[in-house]
ZAPABA-301884 format. One line per field, with one value per residue (C-alpha): residue number from 1; residue in one letter; x, y, z. Coordinates in Angstrom, 2 decimals, m for minus. Layout:
N
k <- [NUM/...]
r <- [A/...]
c1 <- [X/...]
c2 <- [Y/...]
c3 <- [Z/...]
//
This chain:
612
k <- [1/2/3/4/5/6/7/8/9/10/11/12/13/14/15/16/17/18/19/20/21/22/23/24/25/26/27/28/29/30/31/32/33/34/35/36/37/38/39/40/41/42/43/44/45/46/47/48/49/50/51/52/53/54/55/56/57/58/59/60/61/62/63/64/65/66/67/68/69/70/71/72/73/74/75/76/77/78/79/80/81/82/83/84/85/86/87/88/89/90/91/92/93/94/95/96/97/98/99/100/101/102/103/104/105/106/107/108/109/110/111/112/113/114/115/116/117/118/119/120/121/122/123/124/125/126/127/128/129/130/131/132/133/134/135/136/137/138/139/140/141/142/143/144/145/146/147/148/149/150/151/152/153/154/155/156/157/158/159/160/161/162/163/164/165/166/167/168/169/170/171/172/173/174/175/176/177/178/179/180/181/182/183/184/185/186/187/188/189/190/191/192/193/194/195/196/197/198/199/200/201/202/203/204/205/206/207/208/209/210/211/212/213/214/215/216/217/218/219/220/221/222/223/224/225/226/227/228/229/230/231/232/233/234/235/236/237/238/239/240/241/242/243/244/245/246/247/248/249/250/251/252/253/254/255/256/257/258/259/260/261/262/263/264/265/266/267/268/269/270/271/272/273/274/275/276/277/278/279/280/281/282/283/284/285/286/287/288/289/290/291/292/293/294/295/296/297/298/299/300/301/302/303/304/305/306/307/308/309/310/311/312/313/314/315/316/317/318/319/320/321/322/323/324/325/326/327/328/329/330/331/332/333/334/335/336/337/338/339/340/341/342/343/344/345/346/347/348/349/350/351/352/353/354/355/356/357/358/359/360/361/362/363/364/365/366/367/368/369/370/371/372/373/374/375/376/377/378/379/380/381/382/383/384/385/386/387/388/389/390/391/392/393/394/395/396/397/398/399/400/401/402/403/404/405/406/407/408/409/410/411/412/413/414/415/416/417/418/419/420/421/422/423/424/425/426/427/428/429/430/431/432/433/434/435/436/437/438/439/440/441/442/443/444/445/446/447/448/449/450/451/452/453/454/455/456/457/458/459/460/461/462/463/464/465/466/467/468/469/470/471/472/473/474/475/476/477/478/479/480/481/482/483/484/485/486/487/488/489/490/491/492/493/494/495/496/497/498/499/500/501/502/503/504/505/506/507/508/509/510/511/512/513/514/515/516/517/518/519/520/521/522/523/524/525/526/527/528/529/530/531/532/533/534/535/536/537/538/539/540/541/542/543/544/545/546/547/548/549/550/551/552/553/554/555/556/557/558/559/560/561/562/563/564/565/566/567/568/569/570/571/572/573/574/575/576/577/578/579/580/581/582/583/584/585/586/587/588/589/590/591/592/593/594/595/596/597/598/599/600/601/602/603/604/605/606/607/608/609/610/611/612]
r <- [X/X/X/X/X/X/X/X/X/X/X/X/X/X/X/X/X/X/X/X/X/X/X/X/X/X/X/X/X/X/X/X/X/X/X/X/X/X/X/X/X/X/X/X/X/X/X/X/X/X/X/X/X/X/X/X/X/X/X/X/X/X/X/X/X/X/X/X/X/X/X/X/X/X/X/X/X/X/X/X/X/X/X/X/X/X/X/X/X/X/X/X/X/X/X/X/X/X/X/X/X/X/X/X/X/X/X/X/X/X/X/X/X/X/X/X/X/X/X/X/X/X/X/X/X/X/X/X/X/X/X/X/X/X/X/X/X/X/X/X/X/X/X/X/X/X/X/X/X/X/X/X/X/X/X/X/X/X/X/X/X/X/X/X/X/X/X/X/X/X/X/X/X/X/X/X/X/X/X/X/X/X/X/X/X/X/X/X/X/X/X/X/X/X/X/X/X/X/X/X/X/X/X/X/X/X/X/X/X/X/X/X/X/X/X/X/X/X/X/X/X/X/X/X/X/X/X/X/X/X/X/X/X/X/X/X/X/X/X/X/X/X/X/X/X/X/X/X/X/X/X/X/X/X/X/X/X/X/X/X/X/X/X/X/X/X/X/X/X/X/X/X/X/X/X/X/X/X/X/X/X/X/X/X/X/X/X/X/X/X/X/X/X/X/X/X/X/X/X/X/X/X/X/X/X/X/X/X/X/X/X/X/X/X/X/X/X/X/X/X/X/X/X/X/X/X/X/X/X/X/X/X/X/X/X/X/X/X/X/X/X/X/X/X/X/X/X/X/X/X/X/X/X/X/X/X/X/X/X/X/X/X/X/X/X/X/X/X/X/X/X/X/X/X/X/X/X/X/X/X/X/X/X/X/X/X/X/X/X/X/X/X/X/X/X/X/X/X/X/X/X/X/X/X/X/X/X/X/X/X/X/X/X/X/X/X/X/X/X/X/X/X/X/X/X/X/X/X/X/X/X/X/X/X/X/X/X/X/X/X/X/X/X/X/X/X/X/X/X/X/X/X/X/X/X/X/X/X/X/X/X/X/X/X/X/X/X/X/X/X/X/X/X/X/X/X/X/X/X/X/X/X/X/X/X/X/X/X/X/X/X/X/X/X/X/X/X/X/X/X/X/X/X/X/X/X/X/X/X/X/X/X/X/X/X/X/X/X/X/X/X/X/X/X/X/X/X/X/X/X/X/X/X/X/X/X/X/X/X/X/X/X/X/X/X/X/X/X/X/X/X/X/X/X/X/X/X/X/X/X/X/X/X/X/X/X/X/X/X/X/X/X/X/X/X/X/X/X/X/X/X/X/X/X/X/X/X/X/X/X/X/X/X/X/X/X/X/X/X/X/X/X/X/X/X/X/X/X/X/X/X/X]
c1 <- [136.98/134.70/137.32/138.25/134.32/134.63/137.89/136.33/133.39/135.39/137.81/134.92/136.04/132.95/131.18/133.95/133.49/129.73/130.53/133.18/130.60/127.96/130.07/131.38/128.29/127.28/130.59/130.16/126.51/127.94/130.88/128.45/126.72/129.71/131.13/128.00/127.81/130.92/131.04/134.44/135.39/133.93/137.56/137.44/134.43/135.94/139.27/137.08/135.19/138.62/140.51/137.22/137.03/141.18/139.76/138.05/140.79/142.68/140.01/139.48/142.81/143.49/140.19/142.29/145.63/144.98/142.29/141.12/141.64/141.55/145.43/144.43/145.19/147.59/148.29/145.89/148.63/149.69/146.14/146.05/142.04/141.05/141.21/140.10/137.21/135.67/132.85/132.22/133.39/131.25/128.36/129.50/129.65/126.18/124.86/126.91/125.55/122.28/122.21/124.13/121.55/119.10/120.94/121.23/117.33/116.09/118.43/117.21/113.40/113.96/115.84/113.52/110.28/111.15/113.15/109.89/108.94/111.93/110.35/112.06/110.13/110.28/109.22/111.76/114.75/118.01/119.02/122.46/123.83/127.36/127.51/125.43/125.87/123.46/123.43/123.35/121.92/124.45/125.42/124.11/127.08/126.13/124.70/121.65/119.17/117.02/119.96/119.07/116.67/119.89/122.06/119.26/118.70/122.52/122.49/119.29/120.36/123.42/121.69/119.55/122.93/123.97/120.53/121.35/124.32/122.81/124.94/124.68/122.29/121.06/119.32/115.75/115.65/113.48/115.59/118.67/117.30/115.84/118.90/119.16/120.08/120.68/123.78/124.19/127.33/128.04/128.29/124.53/123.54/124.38/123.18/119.79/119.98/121.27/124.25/128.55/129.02/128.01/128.31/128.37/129.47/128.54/127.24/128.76/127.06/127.87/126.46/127.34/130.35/129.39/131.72/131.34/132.76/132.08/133.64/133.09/132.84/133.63/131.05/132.81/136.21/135.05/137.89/137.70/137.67/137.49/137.02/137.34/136.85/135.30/135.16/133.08/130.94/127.20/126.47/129.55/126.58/125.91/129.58/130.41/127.51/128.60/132.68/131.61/129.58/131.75/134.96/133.03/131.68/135.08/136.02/133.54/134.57/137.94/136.12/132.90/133.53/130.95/131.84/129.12/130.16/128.70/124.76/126.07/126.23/123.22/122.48/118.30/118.56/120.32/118.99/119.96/116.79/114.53/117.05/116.43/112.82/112.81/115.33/112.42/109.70/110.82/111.69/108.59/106.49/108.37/106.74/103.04/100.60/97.91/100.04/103.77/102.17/100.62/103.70/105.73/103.19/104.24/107.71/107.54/105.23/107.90/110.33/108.24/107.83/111.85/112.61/109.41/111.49/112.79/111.38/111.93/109.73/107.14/107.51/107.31/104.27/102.42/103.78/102.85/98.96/99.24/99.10/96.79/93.51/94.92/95.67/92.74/89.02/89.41/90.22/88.95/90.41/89.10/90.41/93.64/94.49/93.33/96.09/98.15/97.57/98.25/101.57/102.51/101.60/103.51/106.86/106.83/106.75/110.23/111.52/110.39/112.37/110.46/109.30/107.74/105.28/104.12/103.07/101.13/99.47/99.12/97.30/95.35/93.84/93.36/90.88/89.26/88.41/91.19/92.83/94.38/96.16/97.03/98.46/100.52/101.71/102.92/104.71/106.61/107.22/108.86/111.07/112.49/112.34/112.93/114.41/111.80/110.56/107.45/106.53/107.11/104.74/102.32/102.45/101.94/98.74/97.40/97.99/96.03/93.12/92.78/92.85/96.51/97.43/100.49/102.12/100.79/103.07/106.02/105.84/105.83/108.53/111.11/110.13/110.95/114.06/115.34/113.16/113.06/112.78/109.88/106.88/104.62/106.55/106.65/102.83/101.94/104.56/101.88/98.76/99.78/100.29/96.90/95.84/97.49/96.39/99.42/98.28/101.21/103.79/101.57/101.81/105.26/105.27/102.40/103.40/106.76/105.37/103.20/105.63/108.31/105.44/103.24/100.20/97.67/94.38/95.66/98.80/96.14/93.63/96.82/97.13/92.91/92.98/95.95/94.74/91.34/92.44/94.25/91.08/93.08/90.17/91.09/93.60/91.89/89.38/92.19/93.21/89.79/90.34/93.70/92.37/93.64/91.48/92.27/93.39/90.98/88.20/86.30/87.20/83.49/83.54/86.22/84.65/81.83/84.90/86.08/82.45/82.18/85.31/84.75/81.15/83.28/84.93/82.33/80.25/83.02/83.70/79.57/78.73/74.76/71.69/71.51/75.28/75.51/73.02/74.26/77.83/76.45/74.51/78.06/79.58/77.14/76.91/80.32/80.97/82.63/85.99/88.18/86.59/83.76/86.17/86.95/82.97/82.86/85.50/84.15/80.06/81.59/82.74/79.76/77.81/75.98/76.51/73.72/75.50/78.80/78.03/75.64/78.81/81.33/79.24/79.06/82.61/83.93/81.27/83.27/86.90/87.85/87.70/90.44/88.60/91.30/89.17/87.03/90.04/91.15/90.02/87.56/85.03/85.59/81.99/81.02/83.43/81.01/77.98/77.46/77.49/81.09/81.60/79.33/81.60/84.83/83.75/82.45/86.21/87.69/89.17/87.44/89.18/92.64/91.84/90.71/94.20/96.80/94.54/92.62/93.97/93.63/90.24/89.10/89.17/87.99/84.83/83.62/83.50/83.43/84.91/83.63/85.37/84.91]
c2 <- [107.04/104.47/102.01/102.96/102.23/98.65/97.34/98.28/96.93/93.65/93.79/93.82/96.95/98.43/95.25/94.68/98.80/97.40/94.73/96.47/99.14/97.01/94.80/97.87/98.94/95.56/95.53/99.04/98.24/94.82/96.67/99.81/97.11/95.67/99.00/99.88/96.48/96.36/100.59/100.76/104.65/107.09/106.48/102.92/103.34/106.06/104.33/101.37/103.66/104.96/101.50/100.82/104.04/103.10/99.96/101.42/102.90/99.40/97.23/98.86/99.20/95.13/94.32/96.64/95.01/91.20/88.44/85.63/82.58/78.39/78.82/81.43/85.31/86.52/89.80/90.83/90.93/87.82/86.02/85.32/87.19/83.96/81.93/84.39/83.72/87.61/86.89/83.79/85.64/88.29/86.34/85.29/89.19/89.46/86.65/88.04/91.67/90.45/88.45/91.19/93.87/91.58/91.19/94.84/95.79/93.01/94.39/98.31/96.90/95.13/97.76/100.95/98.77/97.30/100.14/102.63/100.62/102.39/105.55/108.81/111.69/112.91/116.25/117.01/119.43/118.44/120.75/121.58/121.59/119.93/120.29/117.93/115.27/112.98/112.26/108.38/107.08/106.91/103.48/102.92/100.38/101.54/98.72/98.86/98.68/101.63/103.99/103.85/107.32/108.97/107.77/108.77/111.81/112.99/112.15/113.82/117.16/116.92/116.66/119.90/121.85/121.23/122.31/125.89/125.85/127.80/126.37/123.25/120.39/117.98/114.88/114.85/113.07/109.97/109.09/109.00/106.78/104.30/102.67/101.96/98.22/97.51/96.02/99.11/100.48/104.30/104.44/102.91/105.40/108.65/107.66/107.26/110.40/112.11/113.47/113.51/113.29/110.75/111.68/108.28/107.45/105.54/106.73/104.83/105.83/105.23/106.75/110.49/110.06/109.98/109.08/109.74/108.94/110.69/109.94/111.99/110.23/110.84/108.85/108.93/107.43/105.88/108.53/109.30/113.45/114.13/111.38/112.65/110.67/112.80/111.76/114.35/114.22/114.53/118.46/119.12/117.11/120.30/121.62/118.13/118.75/121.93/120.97/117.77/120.55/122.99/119.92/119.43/122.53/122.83/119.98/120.65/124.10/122.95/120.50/122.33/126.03/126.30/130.15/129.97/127.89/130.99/129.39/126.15/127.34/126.93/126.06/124.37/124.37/124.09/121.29/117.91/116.36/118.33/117.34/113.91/114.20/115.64/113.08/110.43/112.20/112.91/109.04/108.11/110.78/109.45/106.23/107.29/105.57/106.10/105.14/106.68/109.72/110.04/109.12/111.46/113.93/113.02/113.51/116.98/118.08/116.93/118.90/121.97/121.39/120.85/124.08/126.41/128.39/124.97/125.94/122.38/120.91/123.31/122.85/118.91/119.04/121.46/118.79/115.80/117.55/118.36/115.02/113.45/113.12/110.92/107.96/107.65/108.89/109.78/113.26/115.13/117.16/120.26/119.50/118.56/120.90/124.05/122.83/122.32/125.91/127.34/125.47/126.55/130.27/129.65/128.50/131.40/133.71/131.73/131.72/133.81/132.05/128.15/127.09/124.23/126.62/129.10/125.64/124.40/127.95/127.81/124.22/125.83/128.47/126.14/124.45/127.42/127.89/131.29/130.50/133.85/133.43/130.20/131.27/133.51/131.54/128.69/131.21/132.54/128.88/128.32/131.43/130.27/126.35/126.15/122.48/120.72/118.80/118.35/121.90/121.87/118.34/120.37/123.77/121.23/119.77/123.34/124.18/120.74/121.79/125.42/123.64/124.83/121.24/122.48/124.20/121.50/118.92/121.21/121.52/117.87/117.05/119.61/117.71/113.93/115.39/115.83/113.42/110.40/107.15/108.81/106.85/110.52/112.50/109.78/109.10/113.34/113.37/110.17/111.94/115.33/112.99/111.71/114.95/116.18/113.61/111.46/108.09/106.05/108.90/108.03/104.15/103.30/105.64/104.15/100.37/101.19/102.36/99.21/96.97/98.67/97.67/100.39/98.63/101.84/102.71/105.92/103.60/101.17/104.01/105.72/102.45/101.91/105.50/105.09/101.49/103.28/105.85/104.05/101.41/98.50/97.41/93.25/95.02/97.37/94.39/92.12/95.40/95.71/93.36/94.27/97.46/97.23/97.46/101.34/101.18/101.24/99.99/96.87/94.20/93.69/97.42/96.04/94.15/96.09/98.67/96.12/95.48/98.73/99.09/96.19/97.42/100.63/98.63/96.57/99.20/100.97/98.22/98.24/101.27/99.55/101.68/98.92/98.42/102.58/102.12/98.78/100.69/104.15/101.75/99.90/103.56/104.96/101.40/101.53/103.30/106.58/105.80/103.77/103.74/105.69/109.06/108.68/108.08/112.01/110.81/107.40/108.67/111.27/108.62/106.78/110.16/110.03/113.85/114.43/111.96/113.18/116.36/114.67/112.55/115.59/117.22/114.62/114.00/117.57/117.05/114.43/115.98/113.51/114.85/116.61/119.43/118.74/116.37/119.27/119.53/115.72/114.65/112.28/115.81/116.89/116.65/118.18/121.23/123.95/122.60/125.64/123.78/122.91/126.62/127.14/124.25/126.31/129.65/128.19/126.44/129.98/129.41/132.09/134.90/133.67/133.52/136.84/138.11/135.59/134.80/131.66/127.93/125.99/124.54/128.19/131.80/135.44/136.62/140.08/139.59/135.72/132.92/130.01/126.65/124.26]
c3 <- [36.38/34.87/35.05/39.02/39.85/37.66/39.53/42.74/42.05/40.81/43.81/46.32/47.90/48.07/49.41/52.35/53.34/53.85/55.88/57.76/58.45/59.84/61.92/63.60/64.23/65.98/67.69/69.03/70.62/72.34/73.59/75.02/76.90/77.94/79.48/81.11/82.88/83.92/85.01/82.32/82.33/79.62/78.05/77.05/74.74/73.28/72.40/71.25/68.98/67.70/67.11/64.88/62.49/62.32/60.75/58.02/55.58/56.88/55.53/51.83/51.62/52.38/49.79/47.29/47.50/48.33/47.09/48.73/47.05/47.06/48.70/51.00/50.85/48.13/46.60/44.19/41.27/41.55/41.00/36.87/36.58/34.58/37.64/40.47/42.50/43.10/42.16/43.91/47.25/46.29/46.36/50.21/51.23/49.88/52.03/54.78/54.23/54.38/57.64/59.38/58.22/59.83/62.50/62.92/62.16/65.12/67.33/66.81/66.69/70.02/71.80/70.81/70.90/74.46/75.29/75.87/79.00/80.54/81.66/79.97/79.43/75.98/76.89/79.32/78.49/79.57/82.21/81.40/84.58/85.12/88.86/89.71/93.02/94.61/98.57/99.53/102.21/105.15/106.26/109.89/111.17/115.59/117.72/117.58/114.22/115.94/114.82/111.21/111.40/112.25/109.82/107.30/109.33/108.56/105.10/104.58/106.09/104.43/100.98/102.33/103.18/99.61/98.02/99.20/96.64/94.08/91.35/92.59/91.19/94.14/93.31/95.28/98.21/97.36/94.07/95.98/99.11/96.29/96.41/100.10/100.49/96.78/95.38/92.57/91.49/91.80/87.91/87.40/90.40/88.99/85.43/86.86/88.65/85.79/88.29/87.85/91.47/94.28/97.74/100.55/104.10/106.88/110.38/113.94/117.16/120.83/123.58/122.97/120.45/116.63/114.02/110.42/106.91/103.95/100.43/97.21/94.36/90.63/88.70/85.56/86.91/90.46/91.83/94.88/95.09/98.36/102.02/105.19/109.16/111.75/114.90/117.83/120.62/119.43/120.86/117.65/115.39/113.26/113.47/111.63/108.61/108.43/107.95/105.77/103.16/103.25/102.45/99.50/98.23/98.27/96.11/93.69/93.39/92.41/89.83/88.77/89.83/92.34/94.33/97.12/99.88/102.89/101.78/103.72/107.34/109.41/113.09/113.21/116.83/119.85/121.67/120.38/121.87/119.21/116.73/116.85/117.16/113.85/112.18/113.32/112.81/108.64/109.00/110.08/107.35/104.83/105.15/105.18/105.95/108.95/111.41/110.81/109.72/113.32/114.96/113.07/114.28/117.27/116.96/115.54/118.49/120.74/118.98/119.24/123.13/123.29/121.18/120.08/117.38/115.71/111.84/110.85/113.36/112.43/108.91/109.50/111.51/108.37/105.84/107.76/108.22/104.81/103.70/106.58/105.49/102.00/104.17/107.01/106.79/110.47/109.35/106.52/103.80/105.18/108.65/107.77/105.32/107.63/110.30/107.93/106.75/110.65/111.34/107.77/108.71/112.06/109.85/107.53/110.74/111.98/108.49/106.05/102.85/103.68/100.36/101.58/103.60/100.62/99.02/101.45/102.05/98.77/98.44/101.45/99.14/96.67/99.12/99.99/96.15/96.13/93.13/93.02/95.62/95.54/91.99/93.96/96.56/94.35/92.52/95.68/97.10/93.15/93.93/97.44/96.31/92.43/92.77/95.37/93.06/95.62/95.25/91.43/91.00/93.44/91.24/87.82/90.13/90.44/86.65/85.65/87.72/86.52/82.69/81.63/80.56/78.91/82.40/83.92/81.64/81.87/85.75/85.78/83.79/85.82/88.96/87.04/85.88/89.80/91.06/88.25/91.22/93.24/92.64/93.36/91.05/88.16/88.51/88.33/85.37/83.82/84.52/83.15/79.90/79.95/80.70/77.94/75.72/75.32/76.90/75.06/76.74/80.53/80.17/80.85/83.62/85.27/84.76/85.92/89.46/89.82/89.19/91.03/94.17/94.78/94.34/95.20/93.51/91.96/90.33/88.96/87.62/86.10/83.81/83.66/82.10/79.53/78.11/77.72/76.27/73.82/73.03/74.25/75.82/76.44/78.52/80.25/81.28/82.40/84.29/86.46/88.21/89.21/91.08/95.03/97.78/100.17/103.24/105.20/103.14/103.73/101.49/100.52/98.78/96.50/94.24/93.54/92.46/90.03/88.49/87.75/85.82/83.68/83.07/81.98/79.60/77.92/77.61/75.60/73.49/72.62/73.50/73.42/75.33/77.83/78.26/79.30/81.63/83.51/83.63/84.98/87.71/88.58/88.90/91.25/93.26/93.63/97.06/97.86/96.74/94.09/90.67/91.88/92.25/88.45/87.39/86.06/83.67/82.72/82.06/79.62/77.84/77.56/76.71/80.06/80.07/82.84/84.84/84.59/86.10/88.95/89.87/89.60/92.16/94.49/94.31/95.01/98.28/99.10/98.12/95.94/92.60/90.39/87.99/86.20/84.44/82.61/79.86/79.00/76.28/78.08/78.35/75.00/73.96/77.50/77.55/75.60/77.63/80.38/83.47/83.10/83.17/85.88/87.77/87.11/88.28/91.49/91.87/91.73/87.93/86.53/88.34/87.64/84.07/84.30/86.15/83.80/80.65/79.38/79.75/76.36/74.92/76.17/75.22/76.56/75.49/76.80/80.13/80.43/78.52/75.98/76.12/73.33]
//
């Protein structure tokens, strides 16, 4: 045996395995690139992969039975041992060893280092779910530009139909219509959207006629599984959605064994009129904003007049109140959240199974200081809805508040996983990370929303509150003066915002008497909104506990405040002091910890509960 190890070791056998080893290992990663760029099929990797582990046995073999030499490559039994050169081309695989290694080690350093900007959560689950599809945005190829709602308007219900497919994965809504205009293969698509399927089409409109194609796509092969022309006057517009779902719950049946194809069929309404009012008026919410959201309120109260039993008009209307009072101050929270809560009431009584609805009854309780019930009617809107991931970021929202950090970061991460391209959803996945206390999990989430161009104060504060958290303070400085002026704002309020972040800052860095005091003076100088919403946060910091609470209380009079605040590591040292369980009970916290049991950081005692 000891004489097998010597001659391999002589032969260089062991040395060319090495270098075999690591070169297929660089050739592997180029060639993974290389397929992904170019969308090859799952197969060619594979047979790549193969070809190379063939190699392996070749190479050791050829080191064992031939020798390089000064006349090139002869068997190894023909070289006279007093004039081979092993050890000289030993000395060459050792070089070569080495500068592949390094090679190898930049490349791993560079692609995990630069690789965590690319938001994936690392507490997320996969879901295990094979039947998966995602809805594209329908081609509008009428006349006339105006058209586009409706092309978007069929897609969307489309996608809607298929969400009642129990077995059926759906990618949200928002993460699909991301790609809208961009030249992105179907491969790249569904890897983003974590689906196996790719539904897309195009929408032509004249006058009363409609005609629409539909392809589905396998992601994995480009194959197309099922297309299909249709070709009707417009009062056939739901018979059509209801043919194109049932075509391919159909098709995936045959592919992915889905059985309930009956959950499909539905008729919104009968007059086309209302129809349309409601394709614009989700166009129009969808862009937010003061004025769409008012037009869109528009649209759905013209639906309503057309057809007073139309549930999605009704439903619309709630959502679009629901949101109001975030984008103007001509409304406020209290306003628009009680009609939100009366058109939600009013869908439930058309349609008693509207998830949507139970969550915004639900968020209405939660304004109301209910918790209780807003506990329960999350819960109901999960059961009817479990994959809106708008209701699911809204139930991780509630958990957050009421201190159960670790709900709150599981809620968040279901909704990323079917919604992973909507800026919302991304930035409650970040802040139930900073909430949690895992700033360098929130970063990359936050950065990625900001530079994908929503430049809004909550994206900014998302990345204020990770760098701060994380004591990168030069960065959190540069930062400050990155914060965005609201709409609707004056721009003279904004930079007294951005003083008052970098006096946030320096006064972290030295934390001096005088330095406190200047930055608590920025806070409160700062106007009703921005950085001044966040001053709680920023004064426990600094140890201004006296000043925390003064500024807690004057933002929940101005409903701007999360409570989730009261269990981030930012009140740590405040947590045991008894007005932050003073604050809690009057939010309504107390009595659902009494009905489902204590969040963390706080535990039953008697009667009441301690929080440390």
């Amino acid at each position: 045996m000891a004489d097998l190890l010597t001659e391999l070791k002589r032969r260089n056998v062991f040395r060319v395995g090495v270098v075999y080893v690591v070169t297929a290992w660089l050739l592997a990663q180029a060639g993974d690139l290389a397929a992904e760029n170019f969308g090859a099929p799952d197969w060619v990797m594979q047979m790549f992969m193969v070809m190379l582990a063939l190699g392996v046995p070749i190479a050791l073999i050829f080191a064992w039975a031939f020798e390089i030499t000064p006349e090139g490559i002869k068997k190894e039994k023909d070289v006279d041992r007093t004039q081979s050169i092993t050890p000289t081309t030993g000395r060459k695989l050792d070089r070569f060893i080495i500068v592949s290694m390094g090679i190898a080690l930049v490349y791993f350093a560079v692609t995990h280092q630069w690789g965590t900007e690319d938001p994936k959560p690392t507490t997320v689950t996969e879901s295990g779910v094979g039947k998966s599809i995602a809805v594209l945005p329908f081609a509008n190829l009428s006349d006339s530009a105006e058209n586009e709602y409706f092309s978007d308007g069929i897609a969307e219900e489309l996608l809607n139909l298929l969400a009642k497919i129990p077995e059926l994965k759906v990618a949200a809504r928002t993460s699909s219509f991301s790609f809208k205009g961009k030249d992105v293969d179907i491969p790249t698509i569904a890897q983003k959207l974590g689906v196996e399927t790719v539904l897309e089409g195009s929408v032509r409109r004249s006058g009363n006629k409609v005609r629409i194609t539909a392809q589905l796509i396998n992601a994995s092969d480009g194959f197309h599984l099922w297309s299909d022309t249709y070709t009707r006057e417009l009062d056939d517009i739901f018979v059509v959605q209801d043919e194109i779902a049932s075509h391919i719950a159909d098709a995936l049946r045959v592919t992915l064994d889905i059985r309930d194809q009956g959950a499909v069929t539905a008729r919104p309404t009968e007059n086309l009129e209302a129809y349309e009012a409601v394709l614009r008026g989700r166009h129009l919410f969808l862009q937010r904003g003061k004025g769409p959201l008012n037009a869109a309120i528009k649209e759905f109260e013209k639906a309503i007049e057309l057809d007073p039993d139309y549930v999605d008009a009704w439903s619309g209307l709630a959502m679009a109140y629901g949101v109001l009072y975030f984008y103007t101050s001509e409304i406020t929270q209290e306003d628009s959240v009680g009609r939100s809560v009366e058109l939600a009431t009013k869908t439930i009584e058309l349609d008693p199974y509207n998830g949507m609805a139970y969550s915004l009854l639900a968020f209405g309780f939660e304004n109301t200081g209910d918790m209780v019930k807003a506990h329960e009617y999350h819960n109901r809107a999960i059961e009817l809805s479990p994959n809106d991931p708008t209701i699911l970021s809204w139930y991780s929202e509630f958990f957050g508040d009421m201190g159960y950090t670790e709900e709150a970061a599981e809620w968040s991460a279901r909704a990323y996983a079917l919604d992973p391209l909507s800026p919302v959803v991304v930035m409650d996945f970040s802040y139930a990370q900073l909430e949690l206390g895992n700033p360098e999990v929130a970063l990359p989430y936050s950065k990625f929303v900001w530079d994908g161009g929503l430049r809004e104060g909550f994206v900014w504060n998302g990345v204020f509150r990770a760098l701060i958290q994380m004591e990168r303070f030069d960065e959190a400085l540069a930062w400050a003066d990155e914060l965005p002026l609201r709409a609707g704002e004056p721009a003279a309020s904004l930079e007294p915002q951005r003083a008052a972040a970098r006096a946030v800052v320096e006064a972290l860095m030295e934390p001096t008497g005088e330095n406190r005091a200047r930055a608590r003076r920025a806070l409160q100088a700062s106007g009703d909104a921005g950085i001044s919403s966040n001053a709680p946060r920023y004064l426990a910091l600094l140890g201004e506990a006296d000043a925390a609470f003064v500024e807690l209380e004057r933002a929940s009079r101005r409903d701007s405040t999360s409570y989730a605040v009261l269990f981030e590591p930012a009140w740590d040292e405040l947590r045991g002091d008894p007005r932050t369980l003073a604050i809690l009970e009057m939010r309504g916290a107390i009595d659902l910890w009494h009905k489902i049991g204590p969040p963390d950081h706080c535990r039953a005692v008697g009667d009441t509960f301690e929080c440390d």
